[in-house]
C-alpha positions as CSV (number, residue, x, y, z in Angstrom):
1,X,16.5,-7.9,12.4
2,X,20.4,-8.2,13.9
3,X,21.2,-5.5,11.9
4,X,20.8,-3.1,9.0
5,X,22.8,-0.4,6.8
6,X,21.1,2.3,4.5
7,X,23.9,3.7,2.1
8,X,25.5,4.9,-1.0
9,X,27.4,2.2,-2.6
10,X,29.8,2.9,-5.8
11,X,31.5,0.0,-7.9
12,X,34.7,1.2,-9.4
13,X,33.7,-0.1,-12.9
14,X,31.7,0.9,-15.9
15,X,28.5,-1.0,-16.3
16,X,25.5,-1.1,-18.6
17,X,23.1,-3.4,-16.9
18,X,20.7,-2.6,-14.2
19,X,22.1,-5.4,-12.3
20,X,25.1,-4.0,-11.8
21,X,25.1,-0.1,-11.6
22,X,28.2,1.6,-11.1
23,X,25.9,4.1,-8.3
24,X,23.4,3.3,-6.5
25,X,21.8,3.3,-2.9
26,X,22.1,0.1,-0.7
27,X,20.0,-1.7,2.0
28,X,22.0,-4.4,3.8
29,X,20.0,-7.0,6.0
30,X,21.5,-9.1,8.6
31,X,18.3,-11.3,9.8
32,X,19.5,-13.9,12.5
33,X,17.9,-17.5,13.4
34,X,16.5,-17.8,9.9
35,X,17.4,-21.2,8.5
36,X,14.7,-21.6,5.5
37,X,15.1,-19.3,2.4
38,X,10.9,-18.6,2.6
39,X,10.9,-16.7,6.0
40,X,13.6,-14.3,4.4
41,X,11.5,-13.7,1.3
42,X,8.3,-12.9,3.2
43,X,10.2,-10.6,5.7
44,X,11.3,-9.0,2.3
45,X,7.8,-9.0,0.8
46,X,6.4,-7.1,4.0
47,X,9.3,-4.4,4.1
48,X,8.7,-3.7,0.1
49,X,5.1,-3.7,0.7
50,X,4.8,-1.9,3.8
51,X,7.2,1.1,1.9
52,X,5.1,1.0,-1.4
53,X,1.8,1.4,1.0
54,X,4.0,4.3,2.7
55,X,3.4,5.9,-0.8
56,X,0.0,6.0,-1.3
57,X,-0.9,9.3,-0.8
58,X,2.1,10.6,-3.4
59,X,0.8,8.3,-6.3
60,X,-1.0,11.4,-8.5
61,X,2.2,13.4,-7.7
62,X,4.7,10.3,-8.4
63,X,2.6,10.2,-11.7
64,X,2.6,13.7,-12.7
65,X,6.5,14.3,-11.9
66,X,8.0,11.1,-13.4
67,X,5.2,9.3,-15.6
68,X,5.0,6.3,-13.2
69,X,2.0,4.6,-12.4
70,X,2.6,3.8,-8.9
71,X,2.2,0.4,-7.9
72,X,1.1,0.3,-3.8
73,X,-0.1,-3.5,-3.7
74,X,1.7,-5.3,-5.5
75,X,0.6,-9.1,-6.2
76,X,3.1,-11.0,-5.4
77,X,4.5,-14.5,-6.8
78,X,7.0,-16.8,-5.7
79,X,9.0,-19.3,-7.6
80,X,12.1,-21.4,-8.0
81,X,14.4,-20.7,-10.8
82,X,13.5,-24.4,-12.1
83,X,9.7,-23.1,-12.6
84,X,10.9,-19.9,-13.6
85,X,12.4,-21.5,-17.1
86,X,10.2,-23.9,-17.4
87,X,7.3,-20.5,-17.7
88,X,9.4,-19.4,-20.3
89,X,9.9,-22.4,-22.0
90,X,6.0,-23.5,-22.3
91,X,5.2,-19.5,-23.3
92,X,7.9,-20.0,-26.2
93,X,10.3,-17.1,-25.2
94,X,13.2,-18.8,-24.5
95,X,14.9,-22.2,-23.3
96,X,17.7,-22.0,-20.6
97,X,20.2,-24.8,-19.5
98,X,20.2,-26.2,-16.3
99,X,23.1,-23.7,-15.1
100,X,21.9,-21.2,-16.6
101,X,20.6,-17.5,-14.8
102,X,17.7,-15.8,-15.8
103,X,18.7,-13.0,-18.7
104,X,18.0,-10.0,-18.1
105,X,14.8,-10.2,-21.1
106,X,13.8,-13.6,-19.0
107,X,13.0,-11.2,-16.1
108,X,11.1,-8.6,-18.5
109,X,8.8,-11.5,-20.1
110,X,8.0,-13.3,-16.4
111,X,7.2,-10.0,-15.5
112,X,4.5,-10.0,-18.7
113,X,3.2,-13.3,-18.5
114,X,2.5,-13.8,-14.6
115,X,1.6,-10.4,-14.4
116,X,2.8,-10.2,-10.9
117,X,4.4,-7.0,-9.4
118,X,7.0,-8.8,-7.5
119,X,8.4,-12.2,-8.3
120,X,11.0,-13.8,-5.6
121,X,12.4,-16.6,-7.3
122,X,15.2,-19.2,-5.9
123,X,16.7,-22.1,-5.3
124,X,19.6,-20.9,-7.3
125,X,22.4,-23.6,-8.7
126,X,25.8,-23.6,-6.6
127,X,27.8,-22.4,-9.7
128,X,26.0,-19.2,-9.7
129,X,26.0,-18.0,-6.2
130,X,29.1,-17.1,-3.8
131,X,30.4,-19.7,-1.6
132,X,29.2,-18.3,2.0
133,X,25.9,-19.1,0.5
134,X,23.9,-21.8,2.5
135,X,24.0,-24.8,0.1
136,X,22.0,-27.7,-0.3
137,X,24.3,-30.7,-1.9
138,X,21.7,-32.8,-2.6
139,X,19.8,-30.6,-4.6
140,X,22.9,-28.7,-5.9
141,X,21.3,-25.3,-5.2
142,X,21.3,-23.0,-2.7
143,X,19.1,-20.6,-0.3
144,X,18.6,-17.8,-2.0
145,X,16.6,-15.8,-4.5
146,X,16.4,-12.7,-6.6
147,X,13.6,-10.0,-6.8
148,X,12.4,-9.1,-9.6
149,X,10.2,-5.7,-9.7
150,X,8.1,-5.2,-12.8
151,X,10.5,-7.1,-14.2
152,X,13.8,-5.8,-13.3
153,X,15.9,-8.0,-10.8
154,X,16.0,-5.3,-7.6
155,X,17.3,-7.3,-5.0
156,X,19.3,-10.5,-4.1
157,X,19.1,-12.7,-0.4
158,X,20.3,-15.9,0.6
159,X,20.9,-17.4,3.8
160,X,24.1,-17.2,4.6
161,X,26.3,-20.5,5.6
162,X,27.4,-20.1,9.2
163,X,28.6,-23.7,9.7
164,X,32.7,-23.2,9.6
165,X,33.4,-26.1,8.7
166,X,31.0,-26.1,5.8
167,X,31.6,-22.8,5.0
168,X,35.5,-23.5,4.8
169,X,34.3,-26.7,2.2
170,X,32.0,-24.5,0.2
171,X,35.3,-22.1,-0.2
172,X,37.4,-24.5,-1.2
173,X,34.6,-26.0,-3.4
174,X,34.8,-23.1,-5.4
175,X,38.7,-22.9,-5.6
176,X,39.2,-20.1,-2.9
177,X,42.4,-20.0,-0.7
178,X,41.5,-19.9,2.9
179,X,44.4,-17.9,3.6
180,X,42.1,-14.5,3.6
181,X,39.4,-16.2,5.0
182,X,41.4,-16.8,8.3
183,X,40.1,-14.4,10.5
């Protein structure tokens, strides 16, 4: 790891999803020489499951104070966001376009019919992701995934595009001025 933040982060809007709450506390990683999407979502994997292992000895308390069944070893499941639908669409809970995102009731009914604690799902399509993602053209998706937690999106990544002439494109792709993007 290049570098990392631990902080409190507030959005100055009102909000009503867990995806975006106005309040809450932020880990940002910077993770250098990582050019395929599955090295960053093992890294992830070991840092969540090295914390929730942290918490082992606290799970009676964790349950006692806040009625939480504690999960410490967590299975794990990894996925694009083309298998993904394609789960929900052959369990009968819901068919999603090809640009679509994952609803927030998607997440909850993965969550229920894989039965896995942690599900890191990507390959994401270029509409829905910023432009300083990594892209790949061909595929039109990019590098980068979503966590989903018991069945609550917890975290994005993505390999970031570092290429300036491709990250310049990708801006202008997605009708940016480069004016602010000068420096």
């Amino acid at each position: 790891i290049d570098n990392f933040e631990i902080s409190s982060c507030y959005r100055g809007k009102k909000s009503t999803s867990s995806r975006h709450l106005t309040e809450f506390t932020s880990l940002d990683v910077e993770y250098s020489w990582v050019f395929d999407v599955q090295d960053l979502m093992q890294f992830e994997e070991g840092l969540i499951c090295h914390a929730l292992a942290k918490l082992e000895p606290f799970k009676e308390e964790v349950k006692e104070l806040y009625g939480i069944e504690l999960t410490t070893q967590p299975k794990v499941k990894y996925m694009t966001l083309d298998e993904s639908k394609a789960v929900l669409k052959e369990h009968g809970v819901m068919t999603l376009g090809k640009e679509q995102d994952l609803p927030d009731e998607g997440e909850r009914m993965l969550f229920q019919i894989l039965g896995a604690e942690l599900i890191f799902v990507s390959d994401y399509p270029i509409a829905k992701r910023p432009f300083y993602h990594m892209w790949e053209r061909e595929k039109g998706t990019t590098k980068s995934f979503d966590l989903i937690f018991k069945g609550i999106e917890i975290t994005s990544g993505a390999i970031r595009e570092h290429r300036y002439k491709e990250v310049c494109q990708q801006a202008i792709d997605k009708q940016m001025s480069l004016e602010p993007l000068k420096f």
